[in-house]
LOKE-459397 format. One record per residue: residue in one letter; residue number from 1; z, x, y of N, C-alpha, C, O, CB in turn. Coordinates in nm, 3 decimals, padded with zeros to 5 digits. Each point is the difference from the previous one (the first is absolute). Glycine has a CB too. Example, Ala and Ser with C-alpha at 12.3 -4.5 7.8 and 13.67 -1.06 7.14 Angstrom:
% LOKE-459397
+------+------+---------+---------+---------+---------+---------+---------+---------+---------+---------+---------+---------+---------+---------+---------+---------+
: resn : resi :    n.c3 :    n.c1 :    n.c2 :   ca.c3 :   ca.c1 :   ca.c2 :    c.c3 :    c.c1 :    c.c2 :    o.c3 :    o.c1 :    o.c2 :   cb.c3 :   cb.c1 :   cb.c2 :
+------+------+---------+---------+---------+---------+---------+---------+---------+---------+---------+---------+---------+---------+---------+---------+---------+
:    A :    1 :  00.780 :  01.319 : -00.569 :  00.000 : -00.089 :  00.119 :  00.000 :  00.090 :  00.120 :  00.066 :  00.104 : -00.002 :  00.059 : -00.293 : -00.115 :
:    S :    2 : -00.197 :  00.154 :  00.222 :  00.006 :  00.082 :  00.119 :  00.073 : -00.077 :  00.109 :  00.017 :  00.051 :  00.111 : -00.232 :  00.067 : -00.174 :
+------+------+---------+---------+---------+---------+---------+---------+---------+---------+---------+---------+---------+---------+---------+---------+---------+
END
This chain:
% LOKE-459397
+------+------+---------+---------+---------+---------+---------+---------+---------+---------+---------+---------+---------+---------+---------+---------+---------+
: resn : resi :    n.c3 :    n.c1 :    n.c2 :   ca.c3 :   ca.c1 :   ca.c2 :    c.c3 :    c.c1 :    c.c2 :    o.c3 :    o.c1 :    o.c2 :   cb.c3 :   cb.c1 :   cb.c2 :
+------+------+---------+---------+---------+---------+---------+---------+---------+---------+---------+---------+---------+---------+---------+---------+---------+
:    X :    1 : -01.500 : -01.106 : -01.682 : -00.003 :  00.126 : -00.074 :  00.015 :  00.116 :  00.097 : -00.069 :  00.002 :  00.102 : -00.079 : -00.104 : -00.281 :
:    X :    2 :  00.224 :  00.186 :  00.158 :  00.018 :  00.151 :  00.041 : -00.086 :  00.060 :  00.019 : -00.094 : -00.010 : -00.078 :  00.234 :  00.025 : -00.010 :
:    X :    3 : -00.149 :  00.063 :  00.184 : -00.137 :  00.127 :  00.003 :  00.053 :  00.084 :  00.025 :  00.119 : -00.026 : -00.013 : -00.294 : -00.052 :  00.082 :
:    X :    4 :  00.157 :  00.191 : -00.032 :  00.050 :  00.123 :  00.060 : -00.123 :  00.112 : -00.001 : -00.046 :  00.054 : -00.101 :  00.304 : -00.115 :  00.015 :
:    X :    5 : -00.298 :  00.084 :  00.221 : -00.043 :  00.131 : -00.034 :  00.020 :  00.130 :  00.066 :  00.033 : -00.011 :  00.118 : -00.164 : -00.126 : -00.193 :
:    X :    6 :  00.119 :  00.268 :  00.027 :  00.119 :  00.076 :  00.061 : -00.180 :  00.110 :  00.057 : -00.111 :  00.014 : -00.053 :  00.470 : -00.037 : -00.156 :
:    X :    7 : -00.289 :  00.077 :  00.344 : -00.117 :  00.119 :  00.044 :  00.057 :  00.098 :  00.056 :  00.123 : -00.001 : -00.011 : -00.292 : -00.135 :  00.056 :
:    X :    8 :  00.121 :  00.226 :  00.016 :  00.032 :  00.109 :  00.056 :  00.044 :  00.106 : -00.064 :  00.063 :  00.083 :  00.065 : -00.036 : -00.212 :  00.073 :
:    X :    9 : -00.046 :  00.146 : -00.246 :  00.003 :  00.098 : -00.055 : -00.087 :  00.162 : -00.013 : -00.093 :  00.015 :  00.079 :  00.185 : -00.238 : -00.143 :
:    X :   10 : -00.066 :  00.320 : -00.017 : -00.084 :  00.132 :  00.079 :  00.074 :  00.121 : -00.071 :  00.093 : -00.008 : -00.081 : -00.144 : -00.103 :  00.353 :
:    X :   11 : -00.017 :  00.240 : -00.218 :  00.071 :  00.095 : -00.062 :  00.069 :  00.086 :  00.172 : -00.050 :  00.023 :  00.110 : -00.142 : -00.004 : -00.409 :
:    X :   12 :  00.253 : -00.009 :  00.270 :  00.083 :  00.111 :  00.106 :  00.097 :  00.115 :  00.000 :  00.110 : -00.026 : -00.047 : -00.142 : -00.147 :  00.115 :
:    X :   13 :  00.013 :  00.285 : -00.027 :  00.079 :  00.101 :  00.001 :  00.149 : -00.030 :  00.030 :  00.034 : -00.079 :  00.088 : -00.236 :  00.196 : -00.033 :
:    X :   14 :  00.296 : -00.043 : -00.143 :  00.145 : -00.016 :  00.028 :  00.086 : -00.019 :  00.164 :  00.063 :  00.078 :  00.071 : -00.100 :  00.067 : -00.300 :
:    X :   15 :  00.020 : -00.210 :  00.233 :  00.084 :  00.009 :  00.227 : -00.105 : -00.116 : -00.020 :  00.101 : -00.056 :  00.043 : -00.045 :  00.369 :  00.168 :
:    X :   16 : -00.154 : -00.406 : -00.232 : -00.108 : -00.027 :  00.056 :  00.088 : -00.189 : -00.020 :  00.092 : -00.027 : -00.077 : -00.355 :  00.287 :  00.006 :
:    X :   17 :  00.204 : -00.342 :  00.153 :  00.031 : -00.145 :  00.011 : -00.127 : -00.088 : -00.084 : -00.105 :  00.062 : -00.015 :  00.242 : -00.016 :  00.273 :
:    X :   18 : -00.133 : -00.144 : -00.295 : -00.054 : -00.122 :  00.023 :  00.049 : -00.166 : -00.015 :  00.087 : -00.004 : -00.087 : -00.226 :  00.188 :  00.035 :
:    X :   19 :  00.128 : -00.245 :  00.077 : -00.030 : -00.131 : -00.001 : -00.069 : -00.078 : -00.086 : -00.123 :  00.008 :  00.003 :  00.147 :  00.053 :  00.168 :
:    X :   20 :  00.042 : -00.154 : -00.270 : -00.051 : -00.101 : -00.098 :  00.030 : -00.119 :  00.072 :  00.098 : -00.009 :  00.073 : -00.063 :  00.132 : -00.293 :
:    X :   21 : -00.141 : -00.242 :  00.196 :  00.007 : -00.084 : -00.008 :  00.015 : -00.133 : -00.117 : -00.062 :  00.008 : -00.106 : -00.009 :  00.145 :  00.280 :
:    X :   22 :  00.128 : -00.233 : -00.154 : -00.004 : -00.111 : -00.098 : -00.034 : -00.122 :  00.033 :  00.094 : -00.068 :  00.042 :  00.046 :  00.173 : -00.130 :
:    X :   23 : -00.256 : -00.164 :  00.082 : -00.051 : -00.107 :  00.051 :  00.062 : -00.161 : -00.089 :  00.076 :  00.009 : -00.097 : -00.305 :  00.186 :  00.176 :
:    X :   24 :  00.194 : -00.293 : -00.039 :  00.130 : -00.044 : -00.079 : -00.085 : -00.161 :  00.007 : -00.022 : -00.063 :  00.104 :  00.303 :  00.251 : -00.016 :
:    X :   25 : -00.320 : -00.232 : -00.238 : -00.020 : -00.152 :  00.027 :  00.114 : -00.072 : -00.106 :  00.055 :  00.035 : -00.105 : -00.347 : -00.016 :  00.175 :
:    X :   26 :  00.295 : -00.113 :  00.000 :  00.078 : -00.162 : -00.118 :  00.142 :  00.077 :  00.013 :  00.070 : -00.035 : -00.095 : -00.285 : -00.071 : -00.161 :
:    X :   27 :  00.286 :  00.203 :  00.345 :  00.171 : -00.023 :  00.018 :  00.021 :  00.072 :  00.136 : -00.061 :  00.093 :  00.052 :  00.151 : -00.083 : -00.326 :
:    X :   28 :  00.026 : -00.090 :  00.318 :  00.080 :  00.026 :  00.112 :  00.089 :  00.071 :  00.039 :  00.024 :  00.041 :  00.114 : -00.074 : -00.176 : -00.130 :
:    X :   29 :  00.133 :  00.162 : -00.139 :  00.148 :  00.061 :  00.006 : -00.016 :  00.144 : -00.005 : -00.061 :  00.083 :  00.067 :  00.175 : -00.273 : -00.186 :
:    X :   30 : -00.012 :  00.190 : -00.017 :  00.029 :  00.179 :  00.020 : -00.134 :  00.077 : -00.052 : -00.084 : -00.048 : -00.077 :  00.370 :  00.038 :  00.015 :
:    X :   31 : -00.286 :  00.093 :  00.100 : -00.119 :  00.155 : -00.045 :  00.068 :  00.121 : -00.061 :  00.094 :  00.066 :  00.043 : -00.242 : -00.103 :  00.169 :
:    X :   32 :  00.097 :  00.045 : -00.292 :  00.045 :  00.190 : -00.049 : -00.091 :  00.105 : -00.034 : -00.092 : -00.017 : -00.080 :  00.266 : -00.072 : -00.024 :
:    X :   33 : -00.155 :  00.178 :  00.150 : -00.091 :  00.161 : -00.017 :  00.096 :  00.041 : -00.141 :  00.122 :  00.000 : -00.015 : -00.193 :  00.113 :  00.335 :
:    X :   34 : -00.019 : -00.085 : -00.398 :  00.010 :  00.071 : -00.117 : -00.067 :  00.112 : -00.024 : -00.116 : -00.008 :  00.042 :  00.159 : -00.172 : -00.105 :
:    X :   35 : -00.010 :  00.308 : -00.001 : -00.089 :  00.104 : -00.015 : -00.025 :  00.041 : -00.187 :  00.102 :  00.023 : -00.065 : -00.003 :  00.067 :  00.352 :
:    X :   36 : -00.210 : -00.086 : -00.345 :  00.039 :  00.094 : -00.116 : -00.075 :  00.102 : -00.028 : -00.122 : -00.006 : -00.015 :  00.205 : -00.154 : -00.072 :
:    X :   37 :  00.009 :  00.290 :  00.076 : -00.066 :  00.117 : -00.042 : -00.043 : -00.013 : -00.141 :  00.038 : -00.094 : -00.071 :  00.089 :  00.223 :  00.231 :
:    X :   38 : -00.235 :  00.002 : -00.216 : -00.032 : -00.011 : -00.120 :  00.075 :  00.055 : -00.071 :  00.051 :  00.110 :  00.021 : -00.228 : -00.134 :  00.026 :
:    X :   39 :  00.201 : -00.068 : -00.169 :  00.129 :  00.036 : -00.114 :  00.180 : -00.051 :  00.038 :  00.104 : -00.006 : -00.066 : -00.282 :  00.254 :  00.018 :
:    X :   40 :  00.145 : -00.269 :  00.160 :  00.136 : -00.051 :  00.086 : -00.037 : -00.133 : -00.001 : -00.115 : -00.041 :  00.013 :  00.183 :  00.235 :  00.154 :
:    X :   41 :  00.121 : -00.316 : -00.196 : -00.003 : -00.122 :  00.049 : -00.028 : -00.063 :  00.166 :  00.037 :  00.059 :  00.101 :  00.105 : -00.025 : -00.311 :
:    X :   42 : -00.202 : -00.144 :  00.208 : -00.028 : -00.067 :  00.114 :  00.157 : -00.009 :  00.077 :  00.100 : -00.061 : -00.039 : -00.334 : -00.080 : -00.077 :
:    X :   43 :  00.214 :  00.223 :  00.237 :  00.085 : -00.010 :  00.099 :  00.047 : -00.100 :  00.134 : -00.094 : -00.011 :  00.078 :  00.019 :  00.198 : -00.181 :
:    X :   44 :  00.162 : -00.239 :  00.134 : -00.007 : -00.072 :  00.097 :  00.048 :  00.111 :  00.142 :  00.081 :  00.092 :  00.013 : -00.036 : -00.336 : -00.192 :
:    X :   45 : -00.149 :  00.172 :  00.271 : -00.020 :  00.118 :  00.117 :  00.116 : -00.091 :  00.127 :  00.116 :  00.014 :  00.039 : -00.455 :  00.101 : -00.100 :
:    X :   46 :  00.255 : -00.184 :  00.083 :  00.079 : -00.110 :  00.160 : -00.040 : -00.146 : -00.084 : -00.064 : -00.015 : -00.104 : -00.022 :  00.175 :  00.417 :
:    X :   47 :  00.150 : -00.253 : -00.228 : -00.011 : -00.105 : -00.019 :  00.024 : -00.039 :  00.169 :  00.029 :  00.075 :  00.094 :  00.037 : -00.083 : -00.383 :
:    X :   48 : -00.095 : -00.169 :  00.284 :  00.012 : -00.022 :  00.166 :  00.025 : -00.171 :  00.023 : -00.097 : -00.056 : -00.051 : -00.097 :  00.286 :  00.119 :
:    X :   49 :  00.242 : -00.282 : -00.038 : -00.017 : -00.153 : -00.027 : -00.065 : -00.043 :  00.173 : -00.047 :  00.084 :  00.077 :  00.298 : -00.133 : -00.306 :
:    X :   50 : -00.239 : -00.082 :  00.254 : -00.058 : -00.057 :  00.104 :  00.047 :  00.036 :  00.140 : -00.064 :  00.060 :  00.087 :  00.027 : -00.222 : -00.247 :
:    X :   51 :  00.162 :  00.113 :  00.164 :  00.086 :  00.063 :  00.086 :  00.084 :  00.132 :  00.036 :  00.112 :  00.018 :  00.047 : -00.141 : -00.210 : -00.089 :
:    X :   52 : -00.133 :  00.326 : -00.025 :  00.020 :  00.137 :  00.039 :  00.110 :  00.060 : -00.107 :  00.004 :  00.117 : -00.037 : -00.061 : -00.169 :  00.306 :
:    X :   53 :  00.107 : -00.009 : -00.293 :  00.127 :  00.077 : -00.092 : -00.099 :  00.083 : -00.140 : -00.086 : -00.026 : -00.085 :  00.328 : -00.214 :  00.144 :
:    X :   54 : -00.149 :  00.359 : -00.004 : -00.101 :  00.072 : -00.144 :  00.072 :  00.113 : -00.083 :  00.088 :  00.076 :  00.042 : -00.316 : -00.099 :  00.101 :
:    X :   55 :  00.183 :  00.020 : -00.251 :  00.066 :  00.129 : -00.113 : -00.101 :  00.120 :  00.015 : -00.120 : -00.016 :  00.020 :  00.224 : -00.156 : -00.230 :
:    X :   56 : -00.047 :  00.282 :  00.200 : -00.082 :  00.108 : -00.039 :  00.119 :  00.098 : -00.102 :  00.122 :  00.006 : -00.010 : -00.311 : -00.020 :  00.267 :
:    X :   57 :  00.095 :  00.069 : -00.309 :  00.060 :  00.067 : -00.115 :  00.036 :  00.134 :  00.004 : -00.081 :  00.060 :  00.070 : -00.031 : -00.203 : -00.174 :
:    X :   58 :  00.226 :  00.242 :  00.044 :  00.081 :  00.091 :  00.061 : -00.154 :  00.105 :  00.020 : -00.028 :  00.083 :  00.087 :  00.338 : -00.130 : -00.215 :
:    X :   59 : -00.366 :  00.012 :  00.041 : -00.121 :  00.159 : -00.034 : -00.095 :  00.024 :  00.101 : -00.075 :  00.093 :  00.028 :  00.055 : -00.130 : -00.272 :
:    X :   60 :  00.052 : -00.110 :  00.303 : -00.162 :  00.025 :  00.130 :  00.085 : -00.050 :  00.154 : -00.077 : -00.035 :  00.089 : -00.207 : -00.085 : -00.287 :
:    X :   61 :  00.420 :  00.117 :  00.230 :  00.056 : -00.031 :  00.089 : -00.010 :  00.081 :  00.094 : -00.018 :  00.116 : -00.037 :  00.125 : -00.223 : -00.083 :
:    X :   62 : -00.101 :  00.087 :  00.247 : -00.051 :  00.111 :  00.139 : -00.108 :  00.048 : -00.015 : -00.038 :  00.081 :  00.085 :  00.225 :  00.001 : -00.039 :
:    X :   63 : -00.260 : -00.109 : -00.141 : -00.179 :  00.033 : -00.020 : -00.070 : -00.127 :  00.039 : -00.080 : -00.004 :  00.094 :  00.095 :  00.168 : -00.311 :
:    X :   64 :  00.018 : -00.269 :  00.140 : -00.098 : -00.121 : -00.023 :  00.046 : -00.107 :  00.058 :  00.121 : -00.018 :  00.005 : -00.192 :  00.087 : -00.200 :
:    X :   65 : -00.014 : -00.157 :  00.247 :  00.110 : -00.124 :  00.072 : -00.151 : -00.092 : -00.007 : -00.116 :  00.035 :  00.020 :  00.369 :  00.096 :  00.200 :
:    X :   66 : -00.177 : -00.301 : -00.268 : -00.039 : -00.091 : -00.014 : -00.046 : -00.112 :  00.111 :  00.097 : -00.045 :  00.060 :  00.020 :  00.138 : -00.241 :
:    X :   67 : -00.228 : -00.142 :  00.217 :  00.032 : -00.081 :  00.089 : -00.138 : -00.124 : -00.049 : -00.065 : -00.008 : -00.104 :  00.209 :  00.216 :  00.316 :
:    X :   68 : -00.148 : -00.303 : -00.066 : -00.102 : -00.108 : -00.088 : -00.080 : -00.055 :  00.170 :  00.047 :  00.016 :  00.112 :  00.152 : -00.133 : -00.407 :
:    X :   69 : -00.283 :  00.073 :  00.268 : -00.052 : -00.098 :  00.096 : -00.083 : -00.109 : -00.061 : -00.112 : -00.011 : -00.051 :  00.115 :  00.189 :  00.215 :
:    X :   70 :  00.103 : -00.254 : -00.136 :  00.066 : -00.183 : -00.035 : -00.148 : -00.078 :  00.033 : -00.036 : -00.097 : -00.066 :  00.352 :  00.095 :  00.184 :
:    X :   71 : -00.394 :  00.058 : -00.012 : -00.109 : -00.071 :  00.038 : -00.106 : -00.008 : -00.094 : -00.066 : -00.096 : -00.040 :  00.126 :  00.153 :  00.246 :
:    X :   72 : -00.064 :  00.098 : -00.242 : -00.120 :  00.032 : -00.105 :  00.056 : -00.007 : -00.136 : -00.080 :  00.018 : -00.092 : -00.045 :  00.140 :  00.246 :
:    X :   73 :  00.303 : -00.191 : -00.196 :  00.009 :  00.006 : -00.113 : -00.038 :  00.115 : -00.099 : -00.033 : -00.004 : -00.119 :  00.024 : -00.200 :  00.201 :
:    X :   74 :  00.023 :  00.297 : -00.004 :  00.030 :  00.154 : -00.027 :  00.114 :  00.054 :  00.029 :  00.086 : -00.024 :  00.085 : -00.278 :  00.051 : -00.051 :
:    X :   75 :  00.179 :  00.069 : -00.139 :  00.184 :  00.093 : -00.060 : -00.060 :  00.142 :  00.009 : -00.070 :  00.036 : -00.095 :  00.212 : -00.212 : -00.138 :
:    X :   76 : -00.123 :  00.260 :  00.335 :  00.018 :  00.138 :  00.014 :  00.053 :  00.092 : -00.080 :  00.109 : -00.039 : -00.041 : -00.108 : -00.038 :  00.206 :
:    X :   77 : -00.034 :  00.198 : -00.212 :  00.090 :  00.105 : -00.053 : -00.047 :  00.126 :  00.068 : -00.091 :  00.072 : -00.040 :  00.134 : -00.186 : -00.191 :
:    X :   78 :  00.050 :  00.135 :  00.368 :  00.002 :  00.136 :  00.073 :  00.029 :  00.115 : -00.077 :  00.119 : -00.015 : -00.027 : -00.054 : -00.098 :  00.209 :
:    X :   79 : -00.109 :  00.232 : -00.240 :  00.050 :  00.104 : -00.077 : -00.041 :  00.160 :  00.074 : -00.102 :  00.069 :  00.007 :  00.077 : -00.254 : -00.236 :
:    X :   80 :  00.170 :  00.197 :  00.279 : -00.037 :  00.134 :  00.059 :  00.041 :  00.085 : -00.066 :  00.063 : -00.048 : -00.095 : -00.068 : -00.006 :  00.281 :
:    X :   81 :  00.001 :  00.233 : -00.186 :  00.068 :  00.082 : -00.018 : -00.046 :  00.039 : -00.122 :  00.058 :  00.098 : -00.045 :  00.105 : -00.166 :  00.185 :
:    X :   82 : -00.278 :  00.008 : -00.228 : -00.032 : -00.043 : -00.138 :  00.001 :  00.133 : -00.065 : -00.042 :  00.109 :  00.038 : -00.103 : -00.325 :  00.010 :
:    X :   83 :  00.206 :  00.178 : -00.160 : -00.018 :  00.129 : -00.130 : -00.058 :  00.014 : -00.150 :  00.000 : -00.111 : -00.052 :  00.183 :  00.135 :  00.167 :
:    X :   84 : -00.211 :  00.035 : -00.164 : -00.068 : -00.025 : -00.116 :  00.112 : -00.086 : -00.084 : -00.048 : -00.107 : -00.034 : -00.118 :  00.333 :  00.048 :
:    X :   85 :  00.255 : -00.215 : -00.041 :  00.020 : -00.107 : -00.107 :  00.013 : -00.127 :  00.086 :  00.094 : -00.065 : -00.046 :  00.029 :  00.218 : -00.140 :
:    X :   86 : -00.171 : -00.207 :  00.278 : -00.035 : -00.097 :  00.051 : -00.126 : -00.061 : -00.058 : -00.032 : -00.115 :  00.028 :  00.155 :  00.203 :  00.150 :
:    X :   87 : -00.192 : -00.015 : -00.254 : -00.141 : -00.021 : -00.089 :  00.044 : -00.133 : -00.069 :  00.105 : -00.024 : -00.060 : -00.192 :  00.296 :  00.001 :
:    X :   88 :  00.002 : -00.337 :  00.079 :  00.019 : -00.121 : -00.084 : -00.107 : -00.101 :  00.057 : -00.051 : -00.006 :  00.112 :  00.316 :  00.047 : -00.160 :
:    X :   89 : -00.283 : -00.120 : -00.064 : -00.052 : -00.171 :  00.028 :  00.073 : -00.052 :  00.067 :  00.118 :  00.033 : -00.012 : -00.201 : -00.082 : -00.164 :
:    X :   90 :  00.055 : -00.031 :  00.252 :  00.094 : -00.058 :  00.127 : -00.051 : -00.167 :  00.003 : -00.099 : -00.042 :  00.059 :  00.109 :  00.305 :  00.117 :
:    X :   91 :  00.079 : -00.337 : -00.252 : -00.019 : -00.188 :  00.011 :  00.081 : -00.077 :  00.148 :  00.066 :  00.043 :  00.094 : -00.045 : -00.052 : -00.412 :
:    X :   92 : -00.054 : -00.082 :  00.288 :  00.039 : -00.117 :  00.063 :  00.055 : -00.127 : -00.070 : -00.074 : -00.057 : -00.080 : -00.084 :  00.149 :  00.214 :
:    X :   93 :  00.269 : -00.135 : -00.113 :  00.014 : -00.093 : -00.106 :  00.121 : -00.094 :  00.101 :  00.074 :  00.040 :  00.090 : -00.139 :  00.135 : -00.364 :
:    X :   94 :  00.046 : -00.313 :  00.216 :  00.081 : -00.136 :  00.068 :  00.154 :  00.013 : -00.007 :  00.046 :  00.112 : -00.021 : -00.238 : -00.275 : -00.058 :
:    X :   95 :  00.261 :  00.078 :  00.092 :  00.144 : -00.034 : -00.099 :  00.056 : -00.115 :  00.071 : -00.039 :  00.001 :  00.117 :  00.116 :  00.249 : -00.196 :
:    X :   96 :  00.003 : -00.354 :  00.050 :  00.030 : -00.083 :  00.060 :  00.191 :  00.069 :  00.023 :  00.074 : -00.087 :  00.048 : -00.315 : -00.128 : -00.155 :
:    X :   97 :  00.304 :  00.339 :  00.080 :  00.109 :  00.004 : -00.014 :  00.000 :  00.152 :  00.080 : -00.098 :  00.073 : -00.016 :  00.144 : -00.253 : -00.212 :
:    X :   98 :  00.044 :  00.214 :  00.295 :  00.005 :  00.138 :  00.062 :  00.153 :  00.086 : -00.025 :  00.101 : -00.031 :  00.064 : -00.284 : -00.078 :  00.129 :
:    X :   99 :  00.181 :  00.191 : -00.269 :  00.092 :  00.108 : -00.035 :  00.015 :  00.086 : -00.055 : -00.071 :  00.007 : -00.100 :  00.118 : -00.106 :  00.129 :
:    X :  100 :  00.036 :  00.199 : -00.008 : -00.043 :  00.146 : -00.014 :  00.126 :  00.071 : -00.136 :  00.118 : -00.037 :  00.005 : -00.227 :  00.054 :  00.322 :
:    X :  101 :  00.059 :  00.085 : -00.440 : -00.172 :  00.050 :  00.069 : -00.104 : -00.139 : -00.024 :  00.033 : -00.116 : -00.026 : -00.020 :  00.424 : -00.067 :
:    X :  102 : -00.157 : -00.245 :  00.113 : -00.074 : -00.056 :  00.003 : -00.076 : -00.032 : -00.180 : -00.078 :  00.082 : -00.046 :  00.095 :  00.014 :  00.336 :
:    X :  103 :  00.015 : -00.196 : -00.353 : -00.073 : -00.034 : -00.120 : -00.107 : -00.017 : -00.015 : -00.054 : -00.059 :  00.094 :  00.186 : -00.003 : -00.126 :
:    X :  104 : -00.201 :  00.091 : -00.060 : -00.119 : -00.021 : -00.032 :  00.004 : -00.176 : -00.053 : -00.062 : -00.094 :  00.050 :  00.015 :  00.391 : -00.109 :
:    X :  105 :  00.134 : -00.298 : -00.047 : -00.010 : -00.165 : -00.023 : -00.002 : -00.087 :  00.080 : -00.070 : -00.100 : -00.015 :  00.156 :  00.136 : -00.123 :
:    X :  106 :  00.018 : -00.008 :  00.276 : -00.008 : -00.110 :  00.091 : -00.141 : -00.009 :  00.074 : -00.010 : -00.097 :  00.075 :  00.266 :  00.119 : -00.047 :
:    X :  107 : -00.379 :  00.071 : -00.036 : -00.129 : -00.063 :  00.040 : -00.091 : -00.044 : -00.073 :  00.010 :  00.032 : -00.118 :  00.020 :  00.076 :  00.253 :
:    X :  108 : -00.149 : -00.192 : -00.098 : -00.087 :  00.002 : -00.080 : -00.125 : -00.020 :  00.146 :  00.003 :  00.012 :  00.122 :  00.147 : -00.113 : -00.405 :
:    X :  109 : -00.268 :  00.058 :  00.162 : -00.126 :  00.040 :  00.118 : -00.062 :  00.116 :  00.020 : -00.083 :  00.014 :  00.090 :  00.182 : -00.143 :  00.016 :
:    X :  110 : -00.070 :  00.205 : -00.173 : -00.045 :  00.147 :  00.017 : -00.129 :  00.052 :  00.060 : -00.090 :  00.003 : -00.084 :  00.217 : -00.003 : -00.096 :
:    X :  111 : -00.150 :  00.027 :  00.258 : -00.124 :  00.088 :  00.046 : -00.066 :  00.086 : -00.114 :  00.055 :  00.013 : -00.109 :  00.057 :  00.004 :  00.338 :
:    X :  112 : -00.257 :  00.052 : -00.191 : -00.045 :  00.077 : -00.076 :  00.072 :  00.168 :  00.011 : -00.020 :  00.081 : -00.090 : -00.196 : -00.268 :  00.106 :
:    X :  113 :  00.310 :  00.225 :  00.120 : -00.010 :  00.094 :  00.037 : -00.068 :  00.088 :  00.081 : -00.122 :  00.002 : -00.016 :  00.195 : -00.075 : -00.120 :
:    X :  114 : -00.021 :  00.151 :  00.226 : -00.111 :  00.086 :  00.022 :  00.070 :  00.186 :  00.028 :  00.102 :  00.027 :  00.063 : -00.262 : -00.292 :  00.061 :
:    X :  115 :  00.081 :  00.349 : -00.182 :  00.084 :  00.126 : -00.022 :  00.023 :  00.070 :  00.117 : -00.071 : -00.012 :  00.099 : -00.011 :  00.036 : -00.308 :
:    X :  116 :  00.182 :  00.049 :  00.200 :  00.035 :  00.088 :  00.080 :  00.017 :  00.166 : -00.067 :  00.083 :  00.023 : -00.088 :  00.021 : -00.250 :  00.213 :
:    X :  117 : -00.187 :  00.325 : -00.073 :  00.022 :  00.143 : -00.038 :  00.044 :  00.091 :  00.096 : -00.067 :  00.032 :  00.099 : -00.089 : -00.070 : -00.243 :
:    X :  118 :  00.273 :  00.084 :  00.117 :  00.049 :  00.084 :  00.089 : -00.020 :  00.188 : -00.053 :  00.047 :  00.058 : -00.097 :  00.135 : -00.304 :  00.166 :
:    X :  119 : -00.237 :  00.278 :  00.000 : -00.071 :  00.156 : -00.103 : -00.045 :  00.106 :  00.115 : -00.087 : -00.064 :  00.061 : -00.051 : -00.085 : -00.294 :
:    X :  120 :  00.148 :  00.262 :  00.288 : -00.064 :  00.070 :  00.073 : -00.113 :  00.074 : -00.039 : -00.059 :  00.070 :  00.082 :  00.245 : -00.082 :  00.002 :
+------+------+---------+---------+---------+---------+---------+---------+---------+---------+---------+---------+---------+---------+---------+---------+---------+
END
């Protein structure tokens, strides 16, 4: 069975960075960062498979970058430069298939989330 759980989340002023994590039991393969604002559909953010290869999506590109450490079976989401409509719930989710954009159908496993507020 899938687990996922997603952290690092927080509130931060516009210019401001942080770092999510996605901790990861029962899969190996691909990972995806998803975001959803309120009243807005669930977005696909990056995706990343084993061998580093990764998607990121036009809206958070040269801001956000994906990465993992294979040891701990953790999936990174670097987010700099952050802005308010960056506001959103922020998941973690599996996929056994990698391509862009990034689908929501092709994951499952979903995390609980954890928020991000971007607000001065």
């Amino acid at each position: 069975q899938v687990q996922m759980a997603e952290s690092g989340g927080g509130s931060v002023q516009p210019g401001g960075s942080l770092r999510l994590s996605c901790a990861i039991n029962g899969h190996t393969g691909r990972v995806g960062w998803f975001r959803q604002a309120p009243g807005k559909e669930r977005e696909g953010v990056a995706a990343i498979d084993r061998t580093d290869y990764s998607l990121v999506a036009n809206s958070v590109k040269g801001r956000f970058t994906i990465s993992q450490d294979r040891a701990k079976n953790t999936v990174f989401l670097q987010m700099n430069s952050l802005k308010p409509d960056d506001t959103a719930l922020y998941y973690c989710a599996a996929s056994r298939i990698m391509r862009s954009p990034i689908r929501e159908a092709d994951f499952y496993g979903w995390g609980p989330g954890t928020q991000v507020t971007v607000s001065s």
